[in-house]
N, C-alpha and C positions, 0 to 999 in steps of 0.2 A: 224386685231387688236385683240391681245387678252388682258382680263381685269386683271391688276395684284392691285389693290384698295383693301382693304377690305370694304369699305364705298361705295354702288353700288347704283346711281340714273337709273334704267332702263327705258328707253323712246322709241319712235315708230320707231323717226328715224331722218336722218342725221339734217331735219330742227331743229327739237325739240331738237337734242344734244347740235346745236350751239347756243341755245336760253337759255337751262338752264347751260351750260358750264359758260356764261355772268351771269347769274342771280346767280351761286356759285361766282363767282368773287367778285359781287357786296355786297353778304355776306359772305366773306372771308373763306368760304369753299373751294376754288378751290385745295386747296392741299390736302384736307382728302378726298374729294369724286370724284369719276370715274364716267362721265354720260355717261354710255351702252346700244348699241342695241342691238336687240338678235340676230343677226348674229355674234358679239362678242366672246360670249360664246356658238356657234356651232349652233343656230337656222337656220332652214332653208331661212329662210325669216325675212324681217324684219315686221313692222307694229304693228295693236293691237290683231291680231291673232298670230305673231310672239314673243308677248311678253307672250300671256296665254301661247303659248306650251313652251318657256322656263324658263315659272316662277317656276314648280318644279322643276329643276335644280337648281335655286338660291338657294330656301328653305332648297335642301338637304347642300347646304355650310355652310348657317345657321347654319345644325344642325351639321355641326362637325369643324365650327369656321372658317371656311378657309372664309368666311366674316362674318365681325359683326354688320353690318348696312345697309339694301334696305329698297329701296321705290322706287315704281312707278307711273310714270306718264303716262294717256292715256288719250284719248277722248271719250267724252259720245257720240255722233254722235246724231244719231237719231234714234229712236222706227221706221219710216217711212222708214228708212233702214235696217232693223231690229239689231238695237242696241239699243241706249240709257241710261239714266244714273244706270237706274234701270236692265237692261239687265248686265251690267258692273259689278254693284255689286254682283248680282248673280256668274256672271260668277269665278270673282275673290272668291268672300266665296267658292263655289265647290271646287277650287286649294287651297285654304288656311288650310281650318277647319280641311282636313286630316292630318295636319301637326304642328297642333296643335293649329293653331290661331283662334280668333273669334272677331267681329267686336267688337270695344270698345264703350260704352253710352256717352264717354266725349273726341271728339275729338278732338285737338288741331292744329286748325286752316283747315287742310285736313283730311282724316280719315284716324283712327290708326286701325291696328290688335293685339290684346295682345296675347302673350302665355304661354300656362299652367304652363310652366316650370319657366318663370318669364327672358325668354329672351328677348331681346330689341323689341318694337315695331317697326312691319312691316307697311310701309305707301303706302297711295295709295293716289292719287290726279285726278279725273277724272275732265278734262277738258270740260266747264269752270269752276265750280263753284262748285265742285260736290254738283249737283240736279237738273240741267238746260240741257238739249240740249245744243250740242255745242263742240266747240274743241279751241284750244290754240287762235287763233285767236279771236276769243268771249272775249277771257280772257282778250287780248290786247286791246280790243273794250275799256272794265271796266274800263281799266288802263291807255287811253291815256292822257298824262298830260296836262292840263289847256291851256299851251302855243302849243298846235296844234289842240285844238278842232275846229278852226276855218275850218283850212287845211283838217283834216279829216271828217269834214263835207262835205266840197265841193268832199273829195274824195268820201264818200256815195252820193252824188247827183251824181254825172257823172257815175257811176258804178249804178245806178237806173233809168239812161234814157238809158240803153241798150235794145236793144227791134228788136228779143226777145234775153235776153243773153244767151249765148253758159256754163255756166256753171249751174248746177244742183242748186236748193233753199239752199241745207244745206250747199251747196259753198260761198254762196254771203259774209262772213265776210270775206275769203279768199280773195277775189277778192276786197275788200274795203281795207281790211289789206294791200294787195300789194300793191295796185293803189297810198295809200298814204303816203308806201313808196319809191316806185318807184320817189315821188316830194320831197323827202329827200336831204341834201348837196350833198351827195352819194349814188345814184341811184346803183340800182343794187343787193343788197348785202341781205341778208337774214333776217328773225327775227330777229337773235339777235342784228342787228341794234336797236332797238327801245329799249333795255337795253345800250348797249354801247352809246350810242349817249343821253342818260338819256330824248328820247321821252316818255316814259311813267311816273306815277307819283308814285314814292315809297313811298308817306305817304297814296296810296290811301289803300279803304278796304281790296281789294280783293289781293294786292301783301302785304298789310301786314300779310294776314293771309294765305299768300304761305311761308312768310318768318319765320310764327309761326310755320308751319308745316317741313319743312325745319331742323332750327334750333332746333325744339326738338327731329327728328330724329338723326342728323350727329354731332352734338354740345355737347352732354352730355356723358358723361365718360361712357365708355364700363363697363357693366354690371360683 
């Protein structure tokens, strides 16, 4: 699949495509923005090593218009693995600053990159919360709406008498995440269930200020 948008949300991978593909629906972006892996545009791999090596690529479209709008989405993971949220932005400022952006004092809603030249801000969104440990599921945790907090309580209790569990600590929202989808109408089906199916709560804090950040990327007239 290659990307023919000029409006590019770059994300880790297949789950995360079809999780924010819903979440553009849901604010009526789905036709200005393309949500990209980096195997799209010729990465070797996909992931959040797959998105650093092919985020100079993006940048250089930037700079000669063949796109006029990215932002990406990645996970802080953990310092205990040797990432986290702080490792992330590092990582991203190295690939960015040569190119003319620099992190902005007043972000709107996720963080922005401004550049010199006064082209569109470049966005990043480290998952959860950028500042937290964590990845999309965390985020989901934030977000679950009112009417299933019961459900997915019981789904963290049953997913915390495993003993010992087979997945690694920085997995366990993963594992809570499924488990309580998995007791959905419709067992089976990915993240973006929990958008499509309106399980999670869009007046909460943390999706309105993915929808701040979102919206002031892909929503405002090209520069």
């Amino acid at each position: 699949m290659m990307v023919m948008a000029d409006r590019v949300l770059l994300v880790e991978g297949e789950s995360d495509r079809s999780f924010f593909v819903e979440v553009c629906k849901t604010l009526g972006l789905e036709t200005s923005v393309e949500v990209a892996l980096p195997k799209d545009s010729g990465g070797f791999h996909n992931g959040k090593e797959g998105v650093f090596n092919i985020l100079p690529i993006w940048l250089n479209q930037l700079a000669d218009a063949t796109v006029t709008r990215l932002a990406v989405v990645v996970d802080a993971d953990s310092a205990a693995n040797g990432s986290g949220y702080q490792h992330v932005i590092d990582k991203v400022e190295n690939i960015v600053n040569p190119h003319g952006f620099t992190l902005a004092s007043d972000p709107v809603g996720g963080l922005l990159f401004q550049h010199d030249d006064g082209w569109a801000d470049f966005g990043l969104w480290v998952m959860p919360n950028n500042g937290d440990e964590g990845m999309l599921e965390d985020w989901i945790k934030s977000c679950v709406h009112s009417n299933e907090h019961k459900l997915f309580t019981h789904a963290k209790e049953v997913v915390g008498e495993l003993s010992p569990p087979k997945f690694k600590p920085i997995h366990r929202s993963k594992a809570e995440v499924a488990t309580w989808l998995a007791w959905q109408k419709q067992p089976g089906h990915g993240l973006y269930r929990a958008v499509e199916d309106q399980l999670i709560d869009m007046n909460s804090e943390l999706f309105l200020e993915l929808k701040d950040w979102l919206t002031h990327i892909y929503s405002s007239e090209d520069i």
